[in-house]
C-alpha positions in Angstrom: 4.5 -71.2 -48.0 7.8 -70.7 -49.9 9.5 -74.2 -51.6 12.8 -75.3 -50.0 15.5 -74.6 -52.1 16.7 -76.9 -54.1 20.9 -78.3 -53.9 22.1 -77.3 -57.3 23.8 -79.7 -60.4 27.7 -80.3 -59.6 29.3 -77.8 -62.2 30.1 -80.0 -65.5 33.7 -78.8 -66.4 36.7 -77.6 -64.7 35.7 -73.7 -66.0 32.1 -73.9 -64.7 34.3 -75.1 -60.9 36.3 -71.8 -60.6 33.0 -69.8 -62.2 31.2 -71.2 -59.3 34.1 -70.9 -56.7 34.4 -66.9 -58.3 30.9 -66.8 -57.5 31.6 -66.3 -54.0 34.8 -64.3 -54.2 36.8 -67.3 -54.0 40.2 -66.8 -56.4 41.1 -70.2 -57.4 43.9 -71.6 -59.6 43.7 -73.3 -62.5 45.3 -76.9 -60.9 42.8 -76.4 -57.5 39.8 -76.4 -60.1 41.0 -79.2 -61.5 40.9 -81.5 -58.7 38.2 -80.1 -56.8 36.1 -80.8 -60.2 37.4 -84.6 -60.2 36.4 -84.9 -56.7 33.1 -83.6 -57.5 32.7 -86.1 -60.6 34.5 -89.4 -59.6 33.1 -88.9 -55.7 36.4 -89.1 -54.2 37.1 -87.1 -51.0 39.5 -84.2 -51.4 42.0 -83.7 -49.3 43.7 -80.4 -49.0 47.1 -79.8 -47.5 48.6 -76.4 -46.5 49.9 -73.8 -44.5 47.4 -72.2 -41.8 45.1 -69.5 -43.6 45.6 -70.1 -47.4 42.3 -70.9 -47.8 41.8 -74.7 -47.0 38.9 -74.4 -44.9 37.0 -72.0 -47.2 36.6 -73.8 -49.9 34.2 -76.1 -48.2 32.2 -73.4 -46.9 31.7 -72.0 -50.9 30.8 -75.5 -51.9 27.7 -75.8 -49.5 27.1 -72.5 -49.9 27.0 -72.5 -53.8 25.6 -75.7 -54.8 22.6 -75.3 -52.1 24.1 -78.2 -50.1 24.1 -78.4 -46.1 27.6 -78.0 -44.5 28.7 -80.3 -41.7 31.8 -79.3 -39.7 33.5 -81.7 -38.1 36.6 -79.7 -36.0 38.9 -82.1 -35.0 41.8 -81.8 -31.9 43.8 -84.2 -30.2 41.7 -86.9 -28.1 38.5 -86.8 -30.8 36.9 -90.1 -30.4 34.0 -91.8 -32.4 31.4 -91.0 -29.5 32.1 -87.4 -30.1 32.6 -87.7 -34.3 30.6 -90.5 -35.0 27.8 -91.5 -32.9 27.3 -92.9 -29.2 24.5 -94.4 -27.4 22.1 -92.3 -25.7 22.5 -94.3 -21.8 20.0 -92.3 -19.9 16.9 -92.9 -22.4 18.3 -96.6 -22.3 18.2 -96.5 -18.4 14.9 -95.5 -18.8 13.4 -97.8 -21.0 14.7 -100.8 -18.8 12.9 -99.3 -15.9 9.7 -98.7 -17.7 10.1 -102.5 -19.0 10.9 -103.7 -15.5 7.7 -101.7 -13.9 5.5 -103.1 -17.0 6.8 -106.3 -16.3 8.0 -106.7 -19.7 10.7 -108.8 -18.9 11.6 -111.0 -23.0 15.5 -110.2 -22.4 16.0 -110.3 -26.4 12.9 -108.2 -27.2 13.8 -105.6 -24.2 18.2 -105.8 -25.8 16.7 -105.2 -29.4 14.2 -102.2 -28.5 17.0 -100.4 -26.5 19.8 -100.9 -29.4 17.5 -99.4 -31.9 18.2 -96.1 -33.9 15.8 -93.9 -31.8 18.3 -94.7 -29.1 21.6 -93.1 -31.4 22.7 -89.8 -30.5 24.5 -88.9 -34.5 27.7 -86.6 -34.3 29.0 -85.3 -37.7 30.3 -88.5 -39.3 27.1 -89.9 -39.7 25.1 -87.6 -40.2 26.7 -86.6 -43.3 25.6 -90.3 -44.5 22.2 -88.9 -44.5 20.6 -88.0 -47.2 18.3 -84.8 -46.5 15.9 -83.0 -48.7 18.7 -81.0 -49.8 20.8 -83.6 -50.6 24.1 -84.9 -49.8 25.7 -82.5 -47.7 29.7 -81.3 -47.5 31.3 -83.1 -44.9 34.3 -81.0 -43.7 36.7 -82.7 -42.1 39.0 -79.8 -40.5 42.8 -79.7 -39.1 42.7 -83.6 -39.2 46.4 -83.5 -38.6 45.4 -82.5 -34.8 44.0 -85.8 -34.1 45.7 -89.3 -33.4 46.4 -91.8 -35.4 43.7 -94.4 -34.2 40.7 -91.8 -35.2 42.6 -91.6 -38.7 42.6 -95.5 -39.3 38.6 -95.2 -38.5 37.9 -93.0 -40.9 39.1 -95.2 -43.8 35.7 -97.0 -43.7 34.0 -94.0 -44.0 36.2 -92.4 -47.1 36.5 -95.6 -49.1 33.0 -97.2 -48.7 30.8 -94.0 -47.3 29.7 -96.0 -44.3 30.6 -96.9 -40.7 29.7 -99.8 -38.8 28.0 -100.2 -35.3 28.2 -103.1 -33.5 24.5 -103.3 -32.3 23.4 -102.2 -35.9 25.4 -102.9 -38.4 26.5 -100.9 -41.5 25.1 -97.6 -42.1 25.9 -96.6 -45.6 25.2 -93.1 -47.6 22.8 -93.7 -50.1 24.9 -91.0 -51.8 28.3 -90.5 -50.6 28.5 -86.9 -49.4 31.0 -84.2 -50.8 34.3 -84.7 -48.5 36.6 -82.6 -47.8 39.5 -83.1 -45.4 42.2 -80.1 -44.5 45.4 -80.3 -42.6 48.0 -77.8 -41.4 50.7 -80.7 -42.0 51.7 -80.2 -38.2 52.0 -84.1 -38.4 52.3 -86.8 -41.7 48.7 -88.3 -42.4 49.5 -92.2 -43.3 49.1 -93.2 -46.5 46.4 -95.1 -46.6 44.0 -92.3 -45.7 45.7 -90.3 -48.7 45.5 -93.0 -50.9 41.5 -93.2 -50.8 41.2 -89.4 -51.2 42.5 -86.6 -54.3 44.9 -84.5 -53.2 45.9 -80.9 -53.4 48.3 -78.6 -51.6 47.3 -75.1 -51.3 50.0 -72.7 -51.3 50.3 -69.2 -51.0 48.9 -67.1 -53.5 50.7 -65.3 -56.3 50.9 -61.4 -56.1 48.5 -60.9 -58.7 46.3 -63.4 -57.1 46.3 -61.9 -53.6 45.5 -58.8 -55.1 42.5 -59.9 -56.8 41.6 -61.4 -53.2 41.6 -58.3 -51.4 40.0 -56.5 -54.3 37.2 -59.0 -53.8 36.7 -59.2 -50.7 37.4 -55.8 -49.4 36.6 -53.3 -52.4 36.7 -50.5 -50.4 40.7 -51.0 -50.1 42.4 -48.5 -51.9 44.2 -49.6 -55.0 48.0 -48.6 -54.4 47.7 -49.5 -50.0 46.3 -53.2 -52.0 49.7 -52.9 -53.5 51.7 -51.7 -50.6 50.2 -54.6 -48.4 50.5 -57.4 -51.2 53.9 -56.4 -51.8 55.3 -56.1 -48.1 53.9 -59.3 -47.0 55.2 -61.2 -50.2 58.2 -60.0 -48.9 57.7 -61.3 -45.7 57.1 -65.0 -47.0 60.5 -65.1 -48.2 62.4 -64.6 -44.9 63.4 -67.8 -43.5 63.7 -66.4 -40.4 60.0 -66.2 -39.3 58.4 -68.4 -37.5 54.8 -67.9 -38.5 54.3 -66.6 -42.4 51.3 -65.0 -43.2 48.6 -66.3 -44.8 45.7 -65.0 -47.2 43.6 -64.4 -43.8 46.4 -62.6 -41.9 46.4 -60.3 -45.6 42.4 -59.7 -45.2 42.6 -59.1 -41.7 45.7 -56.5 -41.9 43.9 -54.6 -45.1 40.6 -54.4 -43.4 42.2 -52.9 -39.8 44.4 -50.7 -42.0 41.2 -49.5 -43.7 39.2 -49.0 -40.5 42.3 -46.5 -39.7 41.6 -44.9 -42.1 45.0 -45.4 -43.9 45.5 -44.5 -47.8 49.9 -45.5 -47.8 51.8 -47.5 -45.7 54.8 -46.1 -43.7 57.4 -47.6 -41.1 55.1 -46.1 -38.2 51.8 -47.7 -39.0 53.6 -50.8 -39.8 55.2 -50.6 -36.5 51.5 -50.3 -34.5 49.3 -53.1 -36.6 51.8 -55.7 -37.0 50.5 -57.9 -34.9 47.5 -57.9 -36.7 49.5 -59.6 -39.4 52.1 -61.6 -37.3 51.3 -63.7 -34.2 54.6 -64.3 -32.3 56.3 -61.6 -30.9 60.1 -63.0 -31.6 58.2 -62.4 -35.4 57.3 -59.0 -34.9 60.5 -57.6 -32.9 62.2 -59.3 -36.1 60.2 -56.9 -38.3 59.4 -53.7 -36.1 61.8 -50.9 -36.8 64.5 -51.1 -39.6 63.7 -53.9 -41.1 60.0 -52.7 -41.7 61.6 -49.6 -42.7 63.7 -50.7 -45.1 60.8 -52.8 -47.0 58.4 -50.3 -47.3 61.4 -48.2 -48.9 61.8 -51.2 -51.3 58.6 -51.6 -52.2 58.0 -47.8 -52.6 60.3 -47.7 -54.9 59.3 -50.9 -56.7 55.7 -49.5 -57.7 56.8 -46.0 -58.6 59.1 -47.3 -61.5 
């Protein structure tokens, strides 16, 4: 029988935190190393701030992934409540024990409202679950898109993020023998209140340099040719500086537009192919009639002429 594996060391310097996220193809910068390994070494939870598809969401997914560690997802959306994040009480195996007590005759009230409140009785969501400690570990909590929930669910998390612990009535406080690794994303389609920031590190994730996305694509699609890299990097660069757009693109609409392009078997952009995968890259259509035609014309022209010098 093959030994579990084991959750690895947190990495012991900021350059050991972007070996291990470049481990798993994930090109970070220097300043998202830096806090991610402060995070890791003061156990603070990290809370990462950013456009839609930069890359928030991932990082989380590397650090389970990399240091061995279990990865609990907590997806939030507007009406999230504690019964569905936290825990709630399971009724039916309650209803059921007070019949079985009432047929056995077993009728000590305090006895009978102990037995019923006791743990085996707790359905766990994500919250606390992640305060237990498993044989591999404290796990990554990922707290995703909090900005989609209400405010009320955001003041009940500061117990959890300050003290690693949440409190039910019946039971008490159930606190993480070791705090788990945290981290919390959000699209900023709404301010977070302070006082969750203030317990957590912060970080906003921007869009990648041009050098940078390049060396994304290059290492997550290596099968991408080298100058449509390029042409792709360069064009929707472009496209992040038009005010214009409703919906820029993000590092995931760049992956997803270089793989389609590659599975048609393209080698160079031109204004037709443009024309018939944009909304691959773009996902309103007042974006893409903005784009389709001249103006997609005339950037590929730039940009053409831009790497041939």
């Amino acid at each position: 029988m093959s030994k579990p594996i084991m959750p690895l060391a947190l990495p012991p310097s900021i350059d050991a935190v972007q070996d291990l996220l470049s481990g798993a193809d994930y090109v970070a910068d220097r300043s998202l190393a830096t806090v991610l390994f402060l995070s890791l070494k003061i156990g603070r939870p990290l809370f990462l701030e950013g456009e839609a598809g930069v890359g928030k969401t991932e990082i989380a997914k590397v650090l389970a992934d990399q240091l061995n560690r279990p990865l609990i997802r907590l997806q939030c959306y507007e009406g999230l409540d504690i019964s569905s994040a936290v825990y709630e009480w399971n009724y039916a195996r309650q209803m059921i024990e007070i019949r079985l007590a009432e047929a056995t005759e077993a009728t000590e009230k305090e006895t009978l409202s102990a037995d019923i409140f006791s743990e085996k009785f707790l359905i766990k969501r994500p919250i606390l679950q992640a305060l237990e400690n498993t044989a591999f570990g404290a796990p990554v909590l990922l707290i995703d898109e909090l900005d989609r929930t209400d405010e009320p669910f955001e003041a009940y998390l500061l117990e959890v993020l300050s003290d690693f612990q949440v409190t039910i009535p019946e039971l008490g406080a159930i606190k993480a023998k070791e705090p788990p690794i945290v981290i919390i994303t959000s699209n900023r389609t709404r301010e977070i209140h302070d006082a969750l920031k203030r317990r957590c590190l912060y970080h906003w994730v921007d869009y990648p340099t041009a050098e940078r996305e390049k060396e994304i694509i290059a290492r997550k699609l290596p099968e991408v040719d080298a100058r449509l890299s390029a042409q792709i990097v360069a064009f929707i660069q472009k496209l992040r500086q038009d005010p214009s757009l409703f919906k820029l693109p993000g590092v995931a609409e760049s992956l997803d537009w270089a793989n389609a392009l590659t599975e048609l078997n393209v080698l160079s952009l031109d204004p037709d192919v443009i024309n018939d995968t944009l909304g691959v890259l773009l996902k309103y259509q007042d974006d893409i009639a903005r784009i389709q035609g001249s103006e997609a014309a005339a950037i590929i022209d730039q940009i053409n002429k831009e790497l041939d010098q």
